[in-house]
ZADO-1210 file (C-alpha; in nm, 4 decimals, padded with zeros to 6 digits):
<atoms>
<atom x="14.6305" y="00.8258" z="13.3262" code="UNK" pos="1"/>
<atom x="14.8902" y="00.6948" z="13.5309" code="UNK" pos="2"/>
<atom x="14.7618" y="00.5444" z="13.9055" code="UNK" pos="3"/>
<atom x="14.8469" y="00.6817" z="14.2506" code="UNK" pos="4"/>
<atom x="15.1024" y="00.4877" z="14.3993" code="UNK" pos="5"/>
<atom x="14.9833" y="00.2835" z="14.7206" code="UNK" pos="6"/>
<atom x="15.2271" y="00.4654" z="14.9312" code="UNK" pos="7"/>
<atom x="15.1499" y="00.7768" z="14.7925" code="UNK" pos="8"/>
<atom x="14.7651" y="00.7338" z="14.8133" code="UNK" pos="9"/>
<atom x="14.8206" y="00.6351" z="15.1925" code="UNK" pos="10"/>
<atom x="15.0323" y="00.9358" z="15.2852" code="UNK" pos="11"/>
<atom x="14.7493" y="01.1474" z="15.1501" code="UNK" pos="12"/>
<atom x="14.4893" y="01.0003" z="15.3392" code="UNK" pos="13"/>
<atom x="14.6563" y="01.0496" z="15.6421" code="UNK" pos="14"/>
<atom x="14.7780" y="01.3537" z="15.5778" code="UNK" pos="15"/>
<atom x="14.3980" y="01.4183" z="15.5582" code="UNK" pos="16"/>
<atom x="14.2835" y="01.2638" z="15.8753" code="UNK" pos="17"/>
<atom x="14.5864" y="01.5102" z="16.0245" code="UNK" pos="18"/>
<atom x="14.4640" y="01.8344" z="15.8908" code="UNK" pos="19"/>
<atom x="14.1111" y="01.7523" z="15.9604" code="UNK" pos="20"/>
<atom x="14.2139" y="01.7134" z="16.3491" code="UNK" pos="21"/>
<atom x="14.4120" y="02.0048" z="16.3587" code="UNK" pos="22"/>
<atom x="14.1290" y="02.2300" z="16.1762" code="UNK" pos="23"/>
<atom x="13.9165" y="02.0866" z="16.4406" code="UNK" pos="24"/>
<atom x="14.1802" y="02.2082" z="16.6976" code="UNK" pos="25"/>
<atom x="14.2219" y="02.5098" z="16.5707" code="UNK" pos="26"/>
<atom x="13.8190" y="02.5753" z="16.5195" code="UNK" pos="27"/>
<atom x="13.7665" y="02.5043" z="16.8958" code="UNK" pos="28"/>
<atom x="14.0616" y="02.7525" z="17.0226" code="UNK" pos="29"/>
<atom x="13.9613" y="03.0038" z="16.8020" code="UNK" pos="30"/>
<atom x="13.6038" y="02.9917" z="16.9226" code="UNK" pos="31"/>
<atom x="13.7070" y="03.0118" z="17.2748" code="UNK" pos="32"/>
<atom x="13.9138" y="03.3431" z="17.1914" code="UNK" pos="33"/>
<atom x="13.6282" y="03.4899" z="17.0115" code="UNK" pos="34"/>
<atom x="13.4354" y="03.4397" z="17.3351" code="UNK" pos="35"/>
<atom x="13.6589" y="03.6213" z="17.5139" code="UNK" pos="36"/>
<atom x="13.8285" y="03.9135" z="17.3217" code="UNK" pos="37"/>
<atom x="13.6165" y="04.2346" z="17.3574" code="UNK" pos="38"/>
<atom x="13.4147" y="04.2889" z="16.9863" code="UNK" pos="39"/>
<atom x="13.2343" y="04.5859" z="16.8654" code="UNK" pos="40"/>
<atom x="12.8842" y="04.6930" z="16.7182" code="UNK" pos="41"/>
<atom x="12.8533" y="05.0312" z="16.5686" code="UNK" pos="42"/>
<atom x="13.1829" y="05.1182" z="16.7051" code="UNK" pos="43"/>
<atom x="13.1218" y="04.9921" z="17.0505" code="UNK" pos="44"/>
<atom x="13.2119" y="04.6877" z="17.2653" code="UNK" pos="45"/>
<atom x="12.9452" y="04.4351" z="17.3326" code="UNK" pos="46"/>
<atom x="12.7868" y="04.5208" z="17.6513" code="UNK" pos="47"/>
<atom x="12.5489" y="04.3051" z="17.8763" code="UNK" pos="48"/>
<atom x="12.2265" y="04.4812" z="17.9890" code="UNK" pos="49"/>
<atom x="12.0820" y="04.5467" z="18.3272" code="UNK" pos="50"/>
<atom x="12.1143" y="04.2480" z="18.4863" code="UNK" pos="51"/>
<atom x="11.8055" y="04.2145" z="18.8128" code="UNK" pos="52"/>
<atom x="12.0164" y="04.1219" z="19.1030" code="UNK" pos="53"/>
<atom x="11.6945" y="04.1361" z="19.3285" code="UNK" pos="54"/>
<atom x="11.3364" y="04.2098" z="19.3348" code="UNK" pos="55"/>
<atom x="11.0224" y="04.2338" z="19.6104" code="UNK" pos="56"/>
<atom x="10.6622" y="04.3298" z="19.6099" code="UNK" pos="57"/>
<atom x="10.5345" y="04.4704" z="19.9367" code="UNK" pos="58"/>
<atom x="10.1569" y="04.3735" z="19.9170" code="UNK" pos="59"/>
<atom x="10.0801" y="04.6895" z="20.1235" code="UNK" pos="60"/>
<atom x="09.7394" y="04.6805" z="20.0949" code="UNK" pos="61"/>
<atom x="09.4669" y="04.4871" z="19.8831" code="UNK" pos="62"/>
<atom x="09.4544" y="04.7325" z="19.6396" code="UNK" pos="63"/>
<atom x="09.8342" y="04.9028" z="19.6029" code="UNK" pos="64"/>
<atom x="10.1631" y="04.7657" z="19.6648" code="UNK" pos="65"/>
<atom x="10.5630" y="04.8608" z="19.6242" code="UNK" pos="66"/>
<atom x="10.8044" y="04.7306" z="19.4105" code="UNK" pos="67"/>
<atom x="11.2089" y="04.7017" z="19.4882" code="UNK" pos="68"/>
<atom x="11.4328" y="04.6168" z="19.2214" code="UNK" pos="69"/>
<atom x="11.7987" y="04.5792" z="19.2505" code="UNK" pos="70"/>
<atom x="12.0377" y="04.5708" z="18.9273" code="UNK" pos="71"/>
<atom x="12.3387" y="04.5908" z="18.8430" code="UNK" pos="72"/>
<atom x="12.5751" y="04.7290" z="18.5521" code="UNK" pos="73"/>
<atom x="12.8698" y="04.4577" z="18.4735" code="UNK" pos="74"/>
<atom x="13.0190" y="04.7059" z="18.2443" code="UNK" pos="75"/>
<atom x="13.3539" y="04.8316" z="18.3196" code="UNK" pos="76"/>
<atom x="13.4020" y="05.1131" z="18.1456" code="UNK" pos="77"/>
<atom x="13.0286" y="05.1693" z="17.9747" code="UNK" pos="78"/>
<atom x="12.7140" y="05.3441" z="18.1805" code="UNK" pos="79"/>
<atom x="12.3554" y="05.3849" z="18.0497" code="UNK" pos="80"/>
<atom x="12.3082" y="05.7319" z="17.9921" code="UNK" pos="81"/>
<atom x="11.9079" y="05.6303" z="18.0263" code="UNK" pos="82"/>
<atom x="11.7735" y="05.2902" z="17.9500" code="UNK" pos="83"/>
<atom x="11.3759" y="05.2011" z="18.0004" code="UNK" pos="84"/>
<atom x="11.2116" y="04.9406" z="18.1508" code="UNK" pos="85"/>
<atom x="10.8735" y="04.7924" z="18.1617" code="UNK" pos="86"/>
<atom x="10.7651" y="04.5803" z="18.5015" code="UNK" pos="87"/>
<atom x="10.4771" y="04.3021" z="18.4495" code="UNK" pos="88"/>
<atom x="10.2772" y="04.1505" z="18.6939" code="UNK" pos="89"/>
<atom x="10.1048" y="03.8173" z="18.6225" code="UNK" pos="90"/>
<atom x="09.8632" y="03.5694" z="18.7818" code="UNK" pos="91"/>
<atom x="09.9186" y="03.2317" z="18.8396" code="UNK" pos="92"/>
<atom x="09.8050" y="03.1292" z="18.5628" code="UNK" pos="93"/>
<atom x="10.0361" y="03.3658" z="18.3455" code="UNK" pos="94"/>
<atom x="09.7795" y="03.5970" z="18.2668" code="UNK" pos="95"/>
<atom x="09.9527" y="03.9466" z="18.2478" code="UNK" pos="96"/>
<atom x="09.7362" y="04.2293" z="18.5312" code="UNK" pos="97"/>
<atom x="09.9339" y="04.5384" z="18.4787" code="UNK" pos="98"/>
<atom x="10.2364" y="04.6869" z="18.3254" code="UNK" pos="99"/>
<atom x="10.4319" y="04.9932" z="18.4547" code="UNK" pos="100"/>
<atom x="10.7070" y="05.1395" z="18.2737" code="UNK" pos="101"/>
<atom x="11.0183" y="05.3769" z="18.3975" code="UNK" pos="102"/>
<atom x="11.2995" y="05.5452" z="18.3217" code="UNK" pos="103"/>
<atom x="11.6542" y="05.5491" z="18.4738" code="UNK" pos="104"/>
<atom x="12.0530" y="05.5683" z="18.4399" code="UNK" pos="105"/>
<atom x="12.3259" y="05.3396" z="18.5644" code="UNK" pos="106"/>
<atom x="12.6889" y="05.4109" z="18.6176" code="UNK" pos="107"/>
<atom x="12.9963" y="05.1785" z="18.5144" code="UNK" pos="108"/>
<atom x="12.9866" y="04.8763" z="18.7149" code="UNK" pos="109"/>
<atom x="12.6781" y="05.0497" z="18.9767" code="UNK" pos="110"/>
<atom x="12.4212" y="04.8568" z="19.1291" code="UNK" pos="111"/>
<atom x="12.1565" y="05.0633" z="19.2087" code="UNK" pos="112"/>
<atom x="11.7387" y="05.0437" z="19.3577" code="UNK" pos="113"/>
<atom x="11.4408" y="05.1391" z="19.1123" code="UNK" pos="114"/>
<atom x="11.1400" y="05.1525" z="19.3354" code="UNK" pos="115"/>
<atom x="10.8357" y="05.2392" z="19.2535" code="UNK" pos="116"/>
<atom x="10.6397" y="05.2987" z="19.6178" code="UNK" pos="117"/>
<atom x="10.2583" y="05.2659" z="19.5018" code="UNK" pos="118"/>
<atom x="10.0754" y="05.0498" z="19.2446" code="UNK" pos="119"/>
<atom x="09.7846" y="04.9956" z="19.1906" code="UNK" pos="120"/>
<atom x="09.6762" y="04.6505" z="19.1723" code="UNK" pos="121"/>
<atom x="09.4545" y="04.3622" z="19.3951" code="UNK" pos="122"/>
<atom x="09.7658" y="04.2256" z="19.4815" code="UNK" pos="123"/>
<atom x="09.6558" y="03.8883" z="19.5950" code="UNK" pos="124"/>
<atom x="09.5970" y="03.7484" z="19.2614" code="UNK" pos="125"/>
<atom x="10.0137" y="03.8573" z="19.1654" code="UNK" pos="126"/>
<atom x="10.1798" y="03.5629" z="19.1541" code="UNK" pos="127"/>
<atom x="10.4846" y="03.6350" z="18.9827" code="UNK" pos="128"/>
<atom x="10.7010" y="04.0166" z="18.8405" code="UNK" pos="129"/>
<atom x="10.9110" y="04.0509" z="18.5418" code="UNK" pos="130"/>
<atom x="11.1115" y="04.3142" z="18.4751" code="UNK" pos="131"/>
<atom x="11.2763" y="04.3720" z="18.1032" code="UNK" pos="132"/>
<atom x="11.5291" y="04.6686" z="17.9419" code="UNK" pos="133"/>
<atom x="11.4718" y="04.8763" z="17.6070" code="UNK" pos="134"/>
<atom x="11.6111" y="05.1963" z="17.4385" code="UNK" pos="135"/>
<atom x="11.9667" y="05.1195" z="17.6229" code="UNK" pos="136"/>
<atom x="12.1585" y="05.4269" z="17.5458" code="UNK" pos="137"/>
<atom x="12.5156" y="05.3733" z="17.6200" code="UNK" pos="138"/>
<atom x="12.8053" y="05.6120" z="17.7120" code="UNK" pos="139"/>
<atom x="13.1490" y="05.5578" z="17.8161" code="UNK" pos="140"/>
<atom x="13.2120" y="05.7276" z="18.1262" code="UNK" pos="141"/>
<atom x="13.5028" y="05.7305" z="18.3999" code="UNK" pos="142"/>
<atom x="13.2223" y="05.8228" z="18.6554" code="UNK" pos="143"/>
<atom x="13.1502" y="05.5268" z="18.9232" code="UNK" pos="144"/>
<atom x="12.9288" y="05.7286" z="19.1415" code="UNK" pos="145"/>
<atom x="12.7529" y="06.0102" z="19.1742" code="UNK" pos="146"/>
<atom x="12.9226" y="06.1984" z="19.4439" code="UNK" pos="147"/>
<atom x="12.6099" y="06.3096" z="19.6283" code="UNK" pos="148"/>
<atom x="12.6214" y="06.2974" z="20.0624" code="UNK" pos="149"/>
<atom x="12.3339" y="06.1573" z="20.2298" code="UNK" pos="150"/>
<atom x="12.3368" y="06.2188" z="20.6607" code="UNK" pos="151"/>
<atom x="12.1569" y="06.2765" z="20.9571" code="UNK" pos="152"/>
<atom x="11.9225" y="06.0722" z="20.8806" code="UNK" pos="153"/>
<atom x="11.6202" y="06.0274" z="21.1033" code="UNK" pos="154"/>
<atom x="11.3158" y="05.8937" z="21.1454" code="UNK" pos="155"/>
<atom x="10.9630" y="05.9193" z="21.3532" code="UNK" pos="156"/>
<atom x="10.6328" y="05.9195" z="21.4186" code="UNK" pos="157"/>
<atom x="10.4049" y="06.2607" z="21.2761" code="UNK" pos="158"/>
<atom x="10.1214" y="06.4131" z="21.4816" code="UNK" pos="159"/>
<atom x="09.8065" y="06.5186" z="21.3641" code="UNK" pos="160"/>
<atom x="09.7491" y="06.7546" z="21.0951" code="UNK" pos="161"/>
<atom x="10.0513" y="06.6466" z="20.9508" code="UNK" pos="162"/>
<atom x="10.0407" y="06.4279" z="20.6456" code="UNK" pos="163"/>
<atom x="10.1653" y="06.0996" z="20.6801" code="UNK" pos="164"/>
<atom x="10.1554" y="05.8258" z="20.9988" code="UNK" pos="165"/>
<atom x="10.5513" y="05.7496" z="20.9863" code="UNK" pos="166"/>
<atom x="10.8702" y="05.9703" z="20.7956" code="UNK" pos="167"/>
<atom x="11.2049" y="05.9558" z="20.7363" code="UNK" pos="168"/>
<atom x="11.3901" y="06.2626" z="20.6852" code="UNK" pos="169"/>
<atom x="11.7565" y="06.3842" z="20.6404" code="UNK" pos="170"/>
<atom x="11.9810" y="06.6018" z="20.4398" code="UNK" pos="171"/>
<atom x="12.1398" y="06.5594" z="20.0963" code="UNK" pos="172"/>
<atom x="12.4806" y="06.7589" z="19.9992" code="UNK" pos="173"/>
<atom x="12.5991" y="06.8086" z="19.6516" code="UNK" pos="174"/>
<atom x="12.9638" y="06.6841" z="19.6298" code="UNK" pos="175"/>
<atom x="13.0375" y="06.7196" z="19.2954" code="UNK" pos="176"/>
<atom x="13.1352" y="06.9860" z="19.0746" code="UNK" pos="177"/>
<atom x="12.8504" y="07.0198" z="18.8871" code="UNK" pos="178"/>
<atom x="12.4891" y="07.1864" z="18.9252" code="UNK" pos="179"/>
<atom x="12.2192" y="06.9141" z="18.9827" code="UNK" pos="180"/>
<atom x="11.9109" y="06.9271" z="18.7927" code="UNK" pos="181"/>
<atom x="11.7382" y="06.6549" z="18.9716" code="UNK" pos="182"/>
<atom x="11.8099" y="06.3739" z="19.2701" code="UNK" pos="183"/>
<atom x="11.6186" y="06.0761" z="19.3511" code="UNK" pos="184"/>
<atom x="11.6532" y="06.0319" z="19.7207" code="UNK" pos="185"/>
<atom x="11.5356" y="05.6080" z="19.7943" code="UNK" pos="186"/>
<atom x="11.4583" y="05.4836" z="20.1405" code="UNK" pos="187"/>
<atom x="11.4013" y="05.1299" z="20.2132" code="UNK" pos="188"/>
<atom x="11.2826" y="05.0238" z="20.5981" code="UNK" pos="189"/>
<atom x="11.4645" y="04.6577" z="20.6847" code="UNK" pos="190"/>
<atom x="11.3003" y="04.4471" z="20.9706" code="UNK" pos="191"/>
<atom x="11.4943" y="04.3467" z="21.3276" code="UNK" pos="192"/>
<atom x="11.5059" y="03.9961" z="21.2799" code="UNK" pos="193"/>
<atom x="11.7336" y="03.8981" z="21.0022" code="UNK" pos="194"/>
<atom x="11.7546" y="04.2704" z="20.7692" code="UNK" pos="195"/>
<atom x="11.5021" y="04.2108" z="20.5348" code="UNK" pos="196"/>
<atom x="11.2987" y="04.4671" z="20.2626" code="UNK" pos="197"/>
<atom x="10.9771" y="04.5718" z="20.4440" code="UNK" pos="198"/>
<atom x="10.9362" y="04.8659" z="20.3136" code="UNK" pos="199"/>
<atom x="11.0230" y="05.1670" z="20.0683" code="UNK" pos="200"/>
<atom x="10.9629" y="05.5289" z="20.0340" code="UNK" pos="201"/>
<atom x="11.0727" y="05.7610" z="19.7791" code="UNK" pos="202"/>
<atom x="11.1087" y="06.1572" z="19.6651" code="UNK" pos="203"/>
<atom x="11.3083" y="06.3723" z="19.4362" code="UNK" pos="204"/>
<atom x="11.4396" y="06.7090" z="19.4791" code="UNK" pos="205"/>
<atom x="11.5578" y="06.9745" z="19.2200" code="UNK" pos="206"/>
<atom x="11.7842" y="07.1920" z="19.1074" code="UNK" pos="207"/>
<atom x="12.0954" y="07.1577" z="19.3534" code="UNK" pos="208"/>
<atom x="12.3882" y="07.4058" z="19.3151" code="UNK" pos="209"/>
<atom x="12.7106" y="07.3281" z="19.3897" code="UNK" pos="210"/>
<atom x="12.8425" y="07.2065" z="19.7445" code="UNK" pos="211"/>
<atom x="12.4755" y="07.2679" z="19.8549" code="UNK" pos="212"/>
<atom x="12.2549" y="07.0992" z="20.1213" code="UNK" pos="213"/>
<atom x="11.8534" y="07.0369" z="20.0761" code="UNK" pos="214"/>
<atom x="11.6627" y="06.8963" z="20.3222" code="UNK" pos="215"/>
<atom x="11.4261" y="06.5870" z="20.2672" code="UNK" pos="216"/>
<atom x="11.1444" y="06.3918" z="20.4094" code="UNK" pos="217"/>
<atom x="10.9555" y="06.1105" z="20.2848" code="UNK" pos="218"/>
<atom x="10.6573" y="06.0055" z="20.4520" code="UNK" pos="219"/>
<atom x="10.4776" y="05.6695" z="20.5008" code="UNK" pos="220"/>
<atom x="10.1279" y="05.6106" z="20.4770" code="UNK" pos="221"/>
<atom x="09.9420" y="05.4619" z="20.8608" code="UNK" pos="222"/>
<atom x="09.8126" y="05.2031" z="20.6421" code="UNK" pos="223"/>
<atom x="10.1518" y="05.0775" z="20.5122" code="UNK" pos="224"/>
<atom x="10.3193" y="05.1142" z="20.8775" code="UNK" pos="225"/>
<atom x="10.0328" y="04.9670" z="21.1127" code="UNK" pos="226"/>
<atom x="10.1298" y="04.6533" z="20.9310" code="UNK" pos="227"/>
<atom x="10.5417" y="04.6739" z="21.0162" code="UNK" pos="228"/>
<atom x="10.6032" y="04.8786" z="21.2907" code="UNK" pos="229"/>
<atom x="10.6439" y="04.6379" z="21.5405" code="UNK" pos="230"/>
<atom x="10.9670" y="04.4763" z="21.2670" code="UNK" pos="231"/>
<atom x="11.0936" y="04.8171" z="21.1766" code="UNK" pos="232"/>
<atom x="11.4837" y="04.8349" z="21.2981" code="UNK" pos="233"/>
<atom x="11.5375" y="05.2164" z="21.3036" code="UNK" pos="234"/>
<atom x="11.9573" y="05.1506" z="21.3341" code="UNK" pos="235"/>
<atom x="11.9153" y="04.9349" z="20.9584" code="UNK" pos="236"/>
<atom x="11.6932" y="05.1854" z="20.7840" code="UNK" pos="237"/>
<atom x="11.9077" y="05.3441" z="20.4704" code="UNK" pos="238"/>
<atom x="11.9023" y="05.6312" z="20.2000" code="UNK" pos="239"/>
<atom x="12.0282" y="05.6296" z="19.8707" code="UNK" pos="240"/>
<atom x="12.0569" y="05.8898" z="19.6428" code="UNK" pos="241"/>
<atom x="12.0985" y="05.9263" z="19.2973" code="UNK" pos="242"/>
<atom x="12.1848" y="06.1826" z="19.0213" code="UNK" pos="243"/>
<atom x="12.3182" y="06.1527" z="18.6631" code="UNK" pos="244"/>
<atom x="12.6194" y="06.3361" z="18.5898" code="UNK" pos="245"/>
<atom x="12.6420" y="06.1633" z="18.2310" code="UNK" pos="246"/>
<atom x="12.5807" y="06.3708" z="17.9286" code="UNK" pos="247"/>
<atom x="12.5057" y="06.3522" z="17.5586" code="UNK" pos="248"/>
</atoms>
């Protein structure tokens, strides 16, 4: 068996080291590219979850309280036709006190409030929320909102024998094309000094034709307000509504 020349053994190792570099190269670009061209599962792109933007708990009273949770859909083109979630509340020593679970929809790149106005729980042992996302049912969808008209908004104090201590009330219009099963009207109370949460209220109404108006009110217990009246700012309080014009 004849021997490799010298020269011939050399060029081979270096041509070698040189491919190894470049399939190192080559390895790192192509990683990078991965990262960023869109891939699909099951026929879909990859899409990022929920992601919680914000979150509060009003410790209303020793024995309820109200959760606020902002989040937000980073998906351009993709909304959740209904996703669930599951909110835990733990001590301070991580021992889980309750669990609460919901149900809700998100359009293409929406952020949107899930509130949920009373829990209850001896709120001075939570020392810490998490919130987490199952059964994420996707759907691609040019909608970005949900077309739905929220004004004259108002708000007061009620007089005995009407239910409630404080309300705010207003009138929701139908703006779409479409007959509305059901709308989740949110209001969240802000304080004067620098616009923060103090408070949140929360009703639904049904079955909403067509360019039509319904009237709502949502009251607030005189346990909840006696607390943060003097910090309400009546020109920072807002509505939100929501519908889901998404279908299967």
């Amino acid at each position: 068996m004849k021997k490799i020349p010298k020269r011939l053994k050399k060029q081979l190792i270096i041509g070698g080291i040189y491919l190894g570099i470049f399939s190192i190269i080559f390895f790192i670009g192509f990683s990078f590219l991965w990262k960023k061209i869109p891939h699909k599962e099951n026929g879909l792109e990859k899409l990022i979850p929920p992601q919680v933007v914000y979150l509060k708990f009003f410790k209303n009273q020793p024995n309820w309280g109200s959760v606020l949770v902002k989040i937000r859909n980073f998906n351009k083109n993709y909304g959740l036709l209904s996703f669930s979630y599951k909110i835990e509340f733990f001590d301070e020593n991580q021992n889980s006190l309750k669990e609460i679970f919901g149900e809700d929809f998100i359009y293409p790149l929406e952020a949107k409030y899930l509130c949920k106005p009373k829990i209850e729980i001896e709120t001075s042992k939570v020392s810490q929320i998490k919130i987490s996302f199952f059964d994420l049912k996707w759907k691609k969808t040019p909608y970005k909102n949900s077309l739905l008209l929220v004004r004259q908004i108002r708000s007061g104090y009620s007089q005995p024998p009407q239910v409630g201590y404080f309300w705010v009330d207003g009138i929701v219009k139908n703006n779409s094309q479409f007959f509305l099963k059901k709308i989740r009207v949110l209001v969240i109370l802000r304080d004067k000094s620098r616009g923060n949460e103090i408070g949140v209220g929360e009703t639904s109404i049904y079955d909403l034709s067509l360019r039509e108006e319904r009237y709502f009110k949502i009251p607030f217990s005189k346990e909840v307000i006696e607390k943060i009246e003097k910090d309400i700012d009546f020109k920072r309080i807002e509505v939100f509504a929501y519908t889901n014009l998404m279908k299967f």
